[in-house]
Rosetta silent file (secondary structure, phi, psi, omega in degrees, C-alpha in Angstrom):
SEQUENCE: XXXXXXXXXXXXXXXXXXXXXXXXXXXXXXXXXXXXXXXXXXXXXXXXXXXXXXXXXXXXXXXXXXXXXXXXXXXXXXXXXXXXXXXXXXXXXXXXXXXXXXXXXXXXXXXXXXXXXXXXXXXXXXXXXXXXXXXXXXXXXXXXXXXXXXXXXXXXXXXXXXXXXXXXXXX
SCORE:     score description
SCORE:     0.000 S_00000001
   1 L     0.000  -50.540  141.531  -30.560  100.196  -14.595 S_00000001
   2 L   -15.632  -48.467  169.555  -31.424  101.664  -17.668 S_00000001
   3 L   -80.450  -45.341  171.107  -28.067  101.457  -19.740 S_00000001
   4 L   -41.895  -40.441  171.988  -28.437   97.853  -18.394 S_00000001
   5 L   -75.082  -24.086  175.388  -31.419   97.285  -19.830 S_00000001
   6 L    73.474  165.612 -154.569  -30.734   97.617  -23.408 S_00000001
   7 L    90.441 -142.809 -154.693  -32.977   98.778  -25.971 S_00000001
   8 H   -96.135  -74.689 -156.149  -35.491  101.565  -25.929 S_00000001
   9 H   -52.921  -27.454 -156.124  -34.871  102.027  -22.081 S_00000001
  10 H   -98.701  -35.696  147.418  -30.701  102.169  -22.850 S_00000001
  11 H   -77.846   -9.794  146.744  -31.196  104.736  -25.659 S_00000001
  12 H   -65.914  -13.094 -173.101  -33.723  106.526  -23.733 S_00000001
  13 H  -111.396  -63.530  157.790  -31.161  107.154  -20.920 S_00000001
  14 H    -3.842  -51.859  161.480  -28.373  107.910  -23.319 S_00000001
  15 H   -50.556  -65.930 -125.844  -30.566  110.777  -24.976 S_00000001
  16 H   -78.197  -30.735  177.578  -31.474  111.993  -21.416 S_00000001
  17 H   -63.118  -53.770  160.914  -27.460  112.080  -21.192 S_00000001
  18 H   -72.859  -18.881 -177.878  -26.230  113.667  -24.016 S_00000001
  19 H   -81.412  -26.192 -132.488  -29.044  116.189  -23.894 S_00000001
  20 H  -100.477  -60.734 -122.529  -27.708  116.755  -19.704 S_00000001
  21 L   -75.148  -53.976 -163.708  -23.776  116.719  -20.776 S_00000001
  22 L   -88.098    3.583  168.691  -23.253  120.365  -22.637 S_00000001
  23 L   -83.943  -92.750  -96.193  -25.038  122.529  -19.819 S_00000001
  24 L   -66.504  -38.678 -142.690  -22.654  120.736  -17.196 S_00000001
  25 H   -85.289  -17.677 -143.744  -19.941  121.134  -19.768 S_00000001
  26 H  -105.947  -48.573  177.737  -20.652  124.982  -20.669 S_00000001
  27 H   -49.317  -61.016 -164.734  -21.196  125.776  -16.600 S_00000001
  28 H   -71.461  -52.430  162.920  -17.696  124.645  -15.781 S_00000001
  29 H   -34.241  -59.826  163.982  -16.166  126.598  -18.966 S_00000001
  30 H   -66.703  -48.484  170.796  -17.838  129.777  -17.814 S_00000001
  31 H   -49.449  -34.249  161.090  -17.144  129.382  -13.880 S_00000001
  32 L   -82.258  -11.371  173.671  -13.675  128.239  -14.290 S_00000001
  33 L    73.208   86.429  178.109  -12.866  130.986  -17.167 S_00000001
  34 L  -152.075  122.367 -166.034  -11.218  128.463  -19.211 S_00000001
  35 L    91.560  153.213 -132.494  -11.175  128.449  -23.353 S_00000001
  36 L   -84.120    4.891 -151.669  -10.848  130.730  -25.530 S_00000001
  37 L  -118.789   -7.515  178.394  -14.782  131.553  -25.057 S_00000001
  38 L   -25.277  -48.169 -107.674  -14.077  132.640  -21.256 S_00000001
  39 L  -139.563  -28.723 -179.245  -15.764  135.672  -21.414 S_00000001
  40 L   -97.526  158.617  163.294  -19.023  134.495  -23.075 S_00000001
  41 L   -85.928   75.632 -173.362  -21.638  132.220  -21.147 S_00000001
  42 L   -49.036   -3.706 -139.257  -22.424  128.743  -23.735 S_00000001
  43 H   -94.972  -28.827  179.586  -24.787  127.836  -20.821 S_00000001
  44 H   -63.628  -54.460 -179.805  -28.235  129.275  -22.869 S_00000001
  45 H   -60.969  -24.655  165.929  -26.838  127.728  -25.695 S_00000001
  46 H   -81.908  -17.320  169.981  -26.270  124.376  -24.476 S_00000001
  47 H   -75.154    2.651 -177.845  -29.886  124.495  -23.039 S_00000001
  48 H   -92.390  -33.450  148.627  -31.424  125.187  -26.157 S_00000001
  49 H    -5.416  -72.650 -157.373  -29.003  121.968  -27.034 S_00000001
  50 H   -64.633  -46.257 -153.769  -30.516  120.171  -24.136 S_00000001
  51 H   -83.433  -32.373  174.577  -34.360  120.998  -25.262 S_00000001
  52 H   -44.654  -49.116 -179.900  -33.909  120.000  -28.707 S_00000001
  53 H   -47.372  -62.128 -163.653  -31.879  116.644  -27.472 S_00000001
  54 H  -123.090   40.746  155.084  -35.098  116.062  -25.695 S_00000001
  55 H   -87.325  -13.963  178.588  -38.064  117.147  -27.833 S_00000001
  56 H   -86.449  -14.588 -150.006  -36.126  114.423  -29.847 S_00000001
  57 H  -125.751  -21.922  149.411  -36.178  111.981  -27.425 S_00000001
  58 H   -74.455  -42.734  147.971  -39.766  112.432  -26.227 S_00000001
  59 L    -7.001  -87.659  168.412  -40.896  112.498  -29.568 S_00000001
  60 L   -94.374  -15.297 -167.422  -39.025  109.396  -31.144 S_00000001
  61 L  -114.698   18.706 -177.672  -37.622  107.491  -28.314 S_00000001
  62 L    33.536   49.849  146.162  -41.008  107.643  -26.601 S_00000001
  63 L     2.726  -93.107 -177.849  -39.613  109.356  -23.428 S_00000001
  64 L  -101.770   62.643 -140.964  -42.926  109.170  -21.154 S_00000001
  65 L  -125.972  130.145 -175.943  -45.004  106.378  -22.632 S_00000001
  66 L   -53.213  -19.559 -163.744  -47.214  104.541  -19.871 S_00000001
  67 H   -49.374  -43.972 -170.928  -45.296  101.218  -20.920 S_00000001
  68 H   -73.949  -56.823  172.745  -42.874  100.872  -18.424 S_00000001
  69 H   -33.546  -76.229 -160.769  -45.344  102.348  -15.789 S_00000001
  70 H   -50.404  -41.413 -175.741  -48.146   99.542  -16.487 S_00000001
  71 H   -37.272  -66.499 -170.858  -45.553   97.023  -16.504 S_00000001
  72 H   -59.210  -50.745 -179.283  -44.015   97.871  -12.895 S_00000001
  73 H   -87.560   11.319  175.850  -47.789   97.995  -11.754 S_00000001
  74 H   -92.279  -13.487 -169.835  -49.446   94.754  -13.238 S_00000001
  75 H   -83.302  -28.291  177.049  -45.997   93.590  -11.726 S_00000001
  76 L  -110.237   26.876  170.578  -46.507   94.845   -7.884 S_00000001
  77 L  -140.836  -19.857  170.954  -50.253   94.126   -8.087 S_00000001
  78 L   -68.743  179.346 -156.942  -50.701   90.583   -9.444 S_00000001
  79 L  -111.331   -4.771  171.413  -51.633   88.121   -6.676 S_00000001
  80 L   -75.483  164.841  158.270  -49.094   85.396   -8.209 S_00000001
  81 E   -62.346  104.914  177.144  -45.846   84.908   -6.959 S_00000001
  82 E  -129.739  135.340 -169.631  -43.617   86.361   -9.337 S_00000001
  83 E  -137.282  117.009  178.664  -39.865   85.860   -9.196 S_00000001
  84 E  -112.070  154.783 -162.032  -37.506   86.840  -12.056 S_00000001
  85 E  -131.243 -168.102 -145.575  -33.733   85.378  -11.834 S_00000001
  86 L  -157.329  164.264 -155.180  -30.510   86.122  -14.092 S_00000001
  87 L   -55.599  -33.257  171.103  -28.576   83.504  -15.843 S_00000001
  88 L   -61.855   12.498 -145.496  -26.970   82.401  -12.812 S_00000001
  89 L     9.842   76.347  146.241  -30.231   82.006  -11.124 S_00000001
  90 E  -116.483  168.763 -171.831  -30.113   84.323   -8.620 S_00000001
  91 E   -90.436  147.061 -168.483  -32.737   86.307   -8.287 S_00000001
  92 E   -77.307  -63.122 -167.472  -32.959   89.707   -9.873 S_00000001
  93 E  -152.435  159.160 -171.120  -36.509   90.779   -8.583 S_00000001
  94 E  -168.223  128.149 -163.048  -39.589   89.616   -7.157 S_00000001
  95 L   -79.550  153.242 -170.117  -43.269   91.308   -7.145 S_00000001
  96 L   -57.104   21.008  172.955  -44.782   91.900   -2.957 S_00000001
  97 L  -110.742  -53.886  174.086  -46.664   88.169   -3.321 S_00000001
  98 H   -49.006  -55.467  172.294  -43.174   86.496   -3.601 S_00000001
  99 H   -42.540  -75.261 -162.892  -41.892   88.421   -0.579 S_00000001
 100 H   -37.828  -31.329  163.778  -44.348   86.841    1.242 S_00000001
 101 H   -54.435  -41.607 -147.732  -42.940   83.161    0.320 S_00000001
 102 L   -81.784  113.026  177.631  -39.628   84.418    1.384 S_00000001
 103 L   -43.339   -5.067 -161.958  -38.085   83.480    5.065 S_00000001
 104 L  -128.738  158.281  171.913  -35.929   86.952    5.356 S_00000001
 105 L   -34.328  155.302  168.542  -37.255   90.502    4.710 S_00000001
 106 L   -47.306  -35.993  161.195  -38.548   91.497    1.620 S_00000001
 107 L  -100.029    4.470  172.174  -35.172   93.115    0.299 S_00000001
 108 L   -85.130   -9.754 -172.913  -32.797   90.568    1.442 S_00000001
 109 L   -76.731  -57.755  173.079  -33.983   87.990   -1.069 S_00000001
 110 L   -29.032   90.921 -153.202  -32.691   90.090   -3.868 S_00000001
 111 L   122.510  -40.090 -175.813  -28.961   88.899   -4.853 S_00000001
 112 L   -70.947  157.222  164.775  -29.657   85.085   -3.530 S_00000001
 113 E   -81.355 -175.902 -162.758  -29.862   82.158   -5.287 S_00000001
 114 L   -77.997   -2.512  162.191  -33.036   80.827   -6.262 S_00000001
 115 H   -71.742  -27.533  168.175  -32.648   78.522   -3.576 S_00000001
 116 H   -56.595  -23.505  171.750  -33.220   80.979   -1.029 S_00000001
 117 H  -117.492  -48.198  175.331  -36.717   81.235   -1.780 S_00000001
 118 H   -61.222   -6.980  172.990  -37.671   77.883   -3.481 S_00000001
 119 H    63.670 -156.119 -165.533  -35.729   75.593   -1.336 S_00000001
 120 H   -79.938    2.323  179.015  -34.499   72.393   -2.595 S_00000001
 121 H   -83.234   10.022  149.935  -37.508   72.678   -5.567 S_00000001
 122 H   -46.244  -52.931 -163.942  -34.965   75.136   -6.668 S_00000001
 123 H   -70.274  -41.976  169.339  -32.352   71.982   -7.749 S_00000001
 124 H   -26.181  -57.111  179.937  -35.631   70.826   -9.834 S_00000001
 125 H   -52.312  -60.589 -179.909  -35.616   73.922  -11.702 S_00000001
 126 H   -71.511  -10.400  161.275  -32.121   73.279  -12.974 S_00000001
 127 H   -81.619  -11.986  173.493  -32.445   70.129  -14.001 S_00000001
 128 L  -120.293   65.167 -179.992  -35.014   71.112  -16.816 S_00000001
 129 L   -81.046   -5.773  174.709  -33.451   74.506  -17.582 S_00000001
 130 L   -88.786   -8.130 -167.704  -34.728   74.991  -21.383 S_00000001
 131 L   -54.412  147.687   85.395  -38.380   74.093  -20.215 S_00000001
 132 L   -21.029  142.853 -162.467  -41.165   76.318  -21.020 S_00000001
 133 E    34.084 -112.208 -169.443  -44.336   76.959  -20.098 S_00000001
 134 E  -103.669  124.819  166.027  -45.809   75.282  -17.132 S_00000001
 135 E   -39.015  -33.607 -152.622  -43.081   73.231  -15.060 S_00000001
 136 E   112.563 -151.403 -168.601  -45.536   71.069  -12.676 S_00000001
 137 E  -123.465  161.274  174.906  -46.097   71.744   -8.999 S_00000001
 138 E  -129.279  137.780 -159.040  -43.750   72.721   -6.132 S_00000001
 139 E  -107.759   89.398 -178.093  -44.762   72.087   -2.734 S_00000001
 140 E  -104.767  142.107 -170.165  -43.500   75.516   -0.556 S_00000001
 141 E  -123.426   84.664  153.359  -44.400   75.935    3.476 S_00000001
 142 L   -98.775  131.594  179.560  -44.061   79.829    3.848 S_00000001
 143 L    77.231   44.528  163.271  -44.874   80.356    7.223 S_00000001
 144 L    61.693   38.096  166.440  -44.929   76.904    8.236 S_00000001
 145 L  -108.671   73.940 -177.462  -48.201   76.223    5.941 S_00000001
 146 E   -34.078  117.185  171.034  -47.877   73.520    3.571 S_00000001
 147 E  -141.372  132.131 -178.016  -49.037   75.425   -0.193 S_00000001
 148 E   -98.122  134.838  161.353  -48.728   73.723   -3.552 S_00000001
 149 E  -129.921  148.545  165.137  -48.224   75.945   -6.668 S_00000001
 150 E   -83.275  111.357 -150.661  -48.298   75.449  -10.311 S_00000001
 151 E   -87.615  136.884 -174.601  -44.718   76.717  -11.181 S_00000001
 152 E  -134.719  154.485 -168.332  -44.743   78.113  -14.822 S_00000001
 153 E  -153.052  134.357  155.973  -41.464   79.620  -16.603 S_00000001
 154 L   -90.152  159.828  179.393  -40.153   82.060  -19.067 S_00000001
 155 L  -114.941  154.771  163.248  -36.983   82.631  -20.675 S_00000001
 156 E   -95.685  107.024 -164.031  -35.843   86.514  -21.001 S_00000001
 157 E   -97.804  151.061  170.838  -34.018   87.653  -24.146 S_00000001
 158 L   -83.393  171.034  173.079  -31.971   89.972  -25.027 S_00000001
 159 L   -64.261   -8.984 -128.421  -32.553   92.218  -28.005 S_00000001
 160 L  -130.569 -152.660  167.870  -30.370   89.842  -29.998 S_00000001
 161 L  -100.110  -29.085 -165.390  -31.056   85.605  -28.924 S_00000001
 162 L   -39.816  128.187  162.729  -29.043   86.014  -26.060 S_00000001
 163 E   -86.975  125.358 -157.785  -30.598   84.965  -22.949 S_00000001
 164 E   -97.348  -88.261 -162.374  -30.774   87.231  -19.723 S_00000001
 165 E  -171.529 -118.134 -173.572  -32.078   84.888  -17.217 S_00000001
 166 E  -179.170  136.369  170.621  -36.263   83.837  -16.422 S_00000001
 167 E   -87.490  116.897  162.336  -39.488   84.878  -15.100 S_00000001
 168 E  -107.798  122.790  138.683  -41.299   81.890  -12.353 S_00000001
 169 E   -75.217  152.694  138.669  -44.649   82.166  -11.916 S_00000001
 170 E  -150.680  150.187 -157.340  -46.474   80.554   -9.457 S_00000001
 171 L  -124.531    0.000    0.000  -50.196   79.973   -9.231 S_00000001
């Protein structure tokens, strides 16, 4: 998920990688006897490797910085509906309010298109796909309970312009 994400998060897991990679590599040299170094054990030396790699990487690459944290919980705790989808609309993710929209368990929705939870106000969606900010209203019955929301929309970017896919609100 992480190399996926690009950025901060994709050169934070990269660090975490290259800092991991010369104990692994230095264990199998000494346990297998193999290079001309057979005889000595690299494995202290690649951890002092490893702590440097990631005194560098908490340091500058902001390693354990609440950001990510607050995100995932203003994300599982707001009381909106929040459903983010991929270029293809299907959906990526969806915060515990959305589940509740959704006819099938809570992780089967994950993978579907955006039809699976929005119904035919899904086909809406794609007819205005550059739109911004708030959409209108969509008329949804989860749990056989007629509920009107105001559907609001983001686009997701890449670090570049590239576009990833979009964050739906609904209030």
């Amino acid at each position: 998920t992480a190399a996926r994400a690009g950025g901060l998060q994709q050169r934070q897991a990269l660090a975490l990688l290259i800092g991991i990679l010369p104990v692994w590599v230095a264990n199998a040299l000494y346990i297998g006897a193999w290079g001309p170094t057979a005889w000595l054990d690299l494995t202290p030396f690649a951890f002092t490797f490893t702590g440097i790699v990631y005194a560098w990487t908490l340091l500058h690459l902001h390693l354990l910085t609440v950001i990510p944290v607050a995100r995932s919980a203003v994300f599982a705790f707001i009381e909106d509906p929040i459903v983010v989808v991929d270029l293809y609309n299907r959906i990526v993710d969806v915060n515990p309010a959305a589940h509740q929209l959704a006819p099938q368990p809570a992780g089967a929705i994950v993978g579907k298109p955006l039809a699976a939870l929005l119904g035919g106000e899904a086909d809406r969606l794609h007819a205005a796909p550059s739109g911004e900010g708030a959409l209108g209203d969509i008329r949804l019955a989860p749990a056989g309970v007629a509920r009107v929301f105001e559907l609001r929309a983001s686009s997701l970017y890449a670090s570049g312009s590239s576009p990833l896919g979009r964050v739906y609100v609904l209030r």
